[in-house]
SELO-821101 format. One record per residue (C-alpha): x, y, z; residue number from 1. Coordinates in steps of 0.05 Angstrom, whole numbers. Example, Ala and Ser with C-alpha at 12.3 -4.5 7.8 and 13.67 -1.06 7.14 Angstrom:
BEGIN
KETI    east   north      up  num
KETI     246     -90     156    1
KETI     273     -21     143    2
END
This chain:
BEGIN
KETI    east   north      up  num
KETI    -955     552    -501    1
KETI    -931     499    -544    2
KETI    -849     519    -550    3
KETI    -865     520    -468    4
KETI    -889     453    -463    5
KETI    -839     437    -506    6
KETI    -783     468    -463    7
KETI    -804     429    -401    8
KETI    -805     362    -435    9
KETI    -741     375    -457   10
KETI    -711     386    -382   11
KETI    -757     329    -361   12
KETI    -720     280    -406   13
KETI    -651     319    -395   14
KETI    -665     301    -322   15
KETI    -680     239    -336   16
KETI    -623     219    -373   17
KETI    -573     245    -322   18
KETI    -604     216    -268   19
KETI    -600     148    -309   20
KETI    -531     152    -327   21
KETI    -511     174    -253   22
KETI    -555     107    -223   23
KETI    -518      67    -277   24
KETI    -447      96    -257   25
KETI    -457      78    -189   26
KETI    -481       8    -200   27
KETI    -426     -12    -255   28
KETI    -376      12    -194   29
KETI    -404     -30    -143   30
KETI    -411     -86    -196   31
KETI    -329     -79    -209   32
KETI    -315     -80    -136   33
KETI    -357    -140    -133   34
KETI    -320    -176    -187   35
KETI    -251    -156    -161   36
KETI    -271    -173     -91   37
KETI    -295    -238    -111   38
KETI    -236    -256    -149   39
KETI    -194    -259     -84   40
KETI    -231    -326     -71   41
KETI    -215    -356    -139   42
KETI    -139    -355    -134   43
KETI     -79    -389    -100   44
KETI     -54    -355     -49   45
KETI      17    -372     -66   46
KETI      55    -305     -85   47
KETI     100    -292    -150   48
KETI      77    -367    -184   49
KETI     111    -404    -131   50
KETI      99    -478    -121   51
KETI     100    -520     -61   52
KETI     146    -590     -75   53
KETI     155    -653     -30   54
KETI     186    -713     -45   55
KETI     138    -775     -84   56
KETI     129    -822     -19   57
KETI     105    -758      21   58
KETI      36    -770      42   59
KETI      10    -689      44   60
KETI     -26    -671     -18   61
KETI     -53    -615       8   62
KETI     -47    -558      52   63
KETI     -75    -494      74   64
KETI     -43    -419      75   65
KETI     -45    -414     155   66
KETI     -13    -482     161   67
KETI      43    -463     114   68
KETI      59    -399     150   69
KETI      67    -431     214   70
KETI     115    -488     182   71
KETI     151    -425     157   72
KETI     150    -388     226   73
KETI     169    -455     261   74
KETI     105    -461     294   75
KETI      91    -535     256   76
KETI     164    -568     253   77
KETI     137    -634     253   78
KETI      96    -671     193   79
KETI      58    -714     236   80
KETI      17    -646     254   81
KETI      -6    -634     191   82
KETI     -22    -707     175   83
KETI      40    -732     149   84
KETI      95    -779     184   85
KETI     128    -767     252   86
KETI     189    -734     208   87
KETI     224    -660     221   88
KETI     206    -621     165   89
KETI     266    -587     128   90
KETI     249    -518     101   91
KETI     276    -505      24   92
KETI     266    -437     -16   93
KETI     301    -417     -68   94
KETI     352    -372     -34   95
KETI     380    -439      -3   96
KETI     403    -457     -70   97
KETI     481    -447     -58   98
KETI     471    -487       1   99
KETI     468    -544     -23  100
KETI     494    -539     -99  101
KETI     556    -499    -135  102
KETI     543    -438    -178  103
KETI     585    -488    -242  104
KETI     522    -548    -221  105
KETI     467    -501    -229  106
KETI     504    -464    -293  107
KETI     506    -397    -313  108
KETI     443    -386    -339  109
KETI     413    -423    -281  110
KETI     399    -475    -338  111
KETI     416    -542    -296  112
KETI     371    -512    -231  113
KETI     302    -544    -248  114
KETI     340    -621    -245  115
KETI     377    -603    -185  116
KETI     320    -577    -152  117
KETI     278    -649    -165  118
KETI     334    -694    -148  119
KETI     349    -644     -87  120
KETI     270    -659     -67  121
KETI     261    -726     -87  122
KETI     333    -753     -47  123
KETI     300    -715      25  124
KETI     238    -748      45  125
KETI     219    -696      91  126
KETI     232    -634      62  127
KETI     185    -581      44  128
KETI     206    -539     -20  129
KETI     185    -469     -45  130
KETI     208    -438    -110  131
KETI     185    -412    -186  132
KETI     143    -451    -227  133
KETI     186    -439    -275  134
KETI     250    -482    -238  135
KETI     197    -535    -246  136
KETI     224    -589    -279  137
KETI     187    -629    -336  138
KETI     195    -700    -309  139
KETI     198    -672    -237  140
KETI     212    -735    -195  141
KETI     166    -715    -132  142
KETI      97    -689    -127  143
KETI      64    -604    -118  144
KETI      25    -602     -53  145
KETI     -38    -561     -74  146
KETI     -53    -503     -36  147
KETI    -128    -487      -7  148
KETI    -155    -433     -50  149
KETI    -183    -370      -6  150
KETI    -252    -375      20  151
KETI    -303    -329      54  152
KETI    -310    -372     112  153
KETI    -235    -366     117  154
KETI    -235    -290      98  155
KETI    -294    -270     154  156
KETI    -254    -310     212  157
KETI    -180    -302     198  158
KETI    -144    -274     252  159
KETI     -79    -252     207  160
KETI     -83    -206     147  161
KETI     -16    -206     112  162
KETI     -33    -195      38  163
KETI      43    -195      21  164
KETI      60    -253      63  165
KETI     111    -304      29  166
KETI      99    -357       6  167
KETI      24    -358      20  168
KETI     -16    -301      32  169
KETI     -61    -288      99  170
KETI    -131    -258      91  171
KETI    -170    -255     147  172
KETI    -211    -188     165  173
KETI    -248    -220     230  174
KETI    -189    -159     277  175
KETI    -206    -111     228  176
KETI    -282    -122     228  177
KETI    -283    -124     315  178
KETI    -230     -67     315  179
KETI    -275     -25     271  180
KETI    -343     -43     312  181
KETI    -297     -26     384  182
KETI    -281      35     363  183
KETI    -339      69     323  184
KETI    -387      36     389  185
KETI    -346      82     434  186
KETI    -334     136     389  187
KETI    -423     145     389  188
KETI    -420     134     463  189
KETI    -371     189     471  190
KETI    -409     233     415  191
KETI    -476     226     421  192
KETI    -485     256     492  193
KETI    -453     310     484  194
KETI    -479     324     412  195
KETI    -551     310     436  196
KETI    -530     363     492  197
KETI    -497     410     462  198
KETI    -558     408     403  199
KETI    -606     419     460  200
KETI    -572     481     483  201
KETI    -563     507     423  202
KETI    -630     504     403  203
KETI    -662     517     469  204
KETI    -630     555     525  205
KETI    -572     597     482  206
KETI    -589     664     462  207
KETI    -595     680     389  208
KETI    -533     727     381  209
KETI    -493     661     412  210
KETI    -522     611     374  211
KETI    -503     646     313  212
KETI    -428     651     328  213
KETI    -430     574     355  214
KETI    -474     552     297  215
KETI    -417     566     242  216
KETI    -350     544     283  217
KETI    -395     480     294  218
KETI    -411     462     214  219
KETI    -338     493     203  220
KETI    -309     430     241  221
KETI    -345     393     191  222
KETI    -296     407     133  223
KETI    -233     401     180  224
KETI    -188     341     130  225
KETI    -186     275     174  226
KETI    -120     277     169  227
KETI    -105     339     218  228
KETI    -155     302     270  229
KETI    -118     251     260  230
KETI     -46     285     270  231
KETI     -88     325     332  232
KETI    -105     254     369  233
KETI     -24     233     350  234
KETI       8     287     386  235
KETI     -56     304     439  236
KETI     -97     256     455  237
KETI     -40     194     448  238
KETI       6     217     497  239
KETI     -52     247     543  240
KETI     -77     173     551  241
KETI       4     147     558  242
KETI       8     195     617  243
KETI     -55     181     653  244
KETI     -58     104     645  245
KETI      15      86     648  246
KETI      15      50     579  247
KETI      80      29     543  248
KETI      52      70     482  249
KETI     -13     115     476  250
KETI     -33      95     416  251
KETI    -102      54     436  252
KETI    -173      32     407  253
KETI    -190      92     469  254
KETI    -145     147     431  255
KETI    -186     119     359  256
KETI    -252     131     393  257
KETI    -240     202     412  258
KETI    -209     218     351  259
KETI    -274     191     317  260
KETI    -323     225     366  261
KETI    -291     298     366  262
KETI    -304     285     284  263
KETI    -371     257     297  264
KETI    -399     317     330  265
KETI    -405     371     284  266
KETI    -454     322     248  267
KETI    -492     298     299  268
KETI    -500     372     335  269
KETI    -527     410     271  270
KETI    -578     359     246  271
KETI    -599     346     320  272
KETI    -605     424     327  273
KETI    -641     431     264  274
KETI    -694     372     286  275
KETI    -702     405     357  276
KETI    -707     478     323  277
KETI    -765     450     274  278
KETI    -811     430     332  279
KETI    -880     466     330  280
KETI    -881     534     369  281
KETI    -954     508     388  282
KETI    -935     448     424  283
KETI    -878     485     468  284
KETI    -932     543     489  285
KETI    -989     488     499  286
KETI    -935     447     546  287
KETI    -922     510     579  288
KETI    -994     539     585  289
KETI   -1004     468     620  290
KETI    -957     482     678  291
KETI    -896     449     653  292
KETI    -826     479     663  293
KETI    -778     492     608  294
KETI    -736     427     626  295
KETI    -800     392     625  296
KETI    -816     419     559  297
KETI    -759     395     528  298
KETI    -753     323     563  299
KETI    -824     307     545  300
KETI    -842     353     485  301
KETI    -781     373     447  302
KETI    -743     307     445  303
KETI    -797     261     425  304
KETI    -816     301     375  305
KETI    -746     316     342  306
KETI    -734     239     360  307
KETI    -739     224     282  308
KETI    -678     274     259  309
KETI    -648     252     328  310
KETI    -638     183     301  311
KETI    -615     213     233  312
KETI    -559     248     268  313
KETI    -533     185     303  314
KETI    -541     149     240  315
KETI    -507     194     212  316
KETI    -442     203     257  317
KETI    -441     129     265  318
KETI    -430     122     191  319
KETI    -373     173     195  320
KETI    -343     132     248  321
KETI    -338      72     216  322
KETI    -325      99     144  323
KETI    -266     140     172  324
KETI    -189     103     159  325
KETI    -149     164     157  326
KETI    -154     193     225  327
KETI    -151     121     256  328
END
């Protein structure tokens, strides 16, 4: 009795400790993505330790990564727009270099660049320059124009994510976040129906000897890689919607959606089915005994009953619809 009890402590605490050091695992990775995440908003987003140069009487001190992307895409040409003087603003990067001096002025070794490069900024009033720190020179005659760090202000309502953009990097998720809500809301309005339907059916009006050939093709879908429902909706679904709508290209939030429902449904049919199968026999043959039809029964009985694992199927396909990237 004793090496028993013994026995079961010893699983108990064997238990115990994996279930510890699982629960730990998991929180030290969310922790890490945390701290990585985080560190997004702690940085410059200037790429490969550029700087950002004007010339000393320039008024800008600082600016912001949108703003310098549009002076770089000629969207802002003028200073006045971002606060400075009513001046053009001349672009400078460091691939402009034999523009404006000799390969023997910079030397070799690129050892006479860094004094070029502040006489070059401080002589043009109204340029804008963008190279290495490390061309920065020691008594560098003009002045760095600091650059907004990220924020999650910035991050949530961006409308641009280019994390490789040069010089300054755009984050902002606010077209991924909407894109992802658009098409996992139609995705559930295309899947749940016809899951809740086909569920019903299953569970309800098929005979056994079908329901246990459509049963397993069902929950095989299930383990189908996103990748081939993805490569089905690419040469399927994306031309079927550039023939029937006329589109210049097929590949729409619409094509997404019913990529994401077809991979939706398996889940949402089989734990539907499996709520609707689990209603008491008693309160089907109680609604019938009352007068009640078999479509009444299952309108009025059935589904508020299975209502509970109902909801835990569309919880469930919803969160495969918006965890899903690679069909997408």
């Amino acid at each position: 009795m004793t090496l028993k009890r013994f026995i079961e402590k010893l699983i108990e605490g064997m238990l115990m400790i994996s279930s510890s050091i699982s629960a730990l695992a998991v929180l030290l990775i969310v922790l890490f993505l945390f701290k990585e995440g985080f560190s997004l908003f702690s940085t410059s987003p200037l790429e490969n330790h550029n700087v950002i140069v004007v010339s000393k009487g320039n008024p800008i001190e600082k600016l912001t990564a949108p703003q310098i992307k549009d002076i770089f895409d000629q969207k802002i040409t003028n200073w006045q727009t971002v606060g400075g003087k009513n001046d053009t603003i001349i672009l400078f990067t460091i691939n402009d270099v034999s523009n404006y001096f000799s390969e023997e002025e910079i030397g070799e070794n690129f050892e006479y660049l860094p004094e070029k490069l502040s006489r070059l900024t401080d002589s043009i009033p109204s340029m804008l320059a963008v190279y290495p720190d490390k061309y920065l020179a020691k008594d560098f005659k003009g002045k760095t124009v600091s650059v907004a760090k990220n924020n999650i202000p910035d991050f949530i309502s961006g409308r641009e994510w280019f994390p490789t953009a040069e010089p300054a990097v755009q984050l902002g998720v606010l077209p991924l976040i909407l894109g992802t809500l658009m098409v996992s809301f139609f995705a559930i309005l295309f899947a749940l129906p016809v899951g809740l339907a086909t569920a019903i059916y299953m569970a309800e009006v098929a005979d056994e000897r079908l329901r246990k050939i459509l049963k397993p093709i069902i929950e095989l879908l299930a383990g189908i890689p996103s990748v081939v429902y993805g490569f089905f909706g690419l040469i399927v679904i994306v031309p079927l919607i550039h023939d029937t709508f006329n589109l210049p290209v097929g590949e729409t939030a619409l094509a997404g959606s019913i990529v994401l429902a077809i991979m939706a449904l398996p889940t949402i049919i089989t734990v539907s089915e499996d709520a609707i199968r689990n209603t008491p026999r008693s309160m089907k043959e109680a609604s019938l005994a009352l007068g009640a039809n078999k479509w009444q029964t299952i309108a009025r009985v059935i589904i508020p009953n299975s209502m509970s694992g109902i909801s835990a199927a569309a919880i469930l396909g919803i969160g495969r619809a918006i965890g899903e990237t690679m069909a997408v």
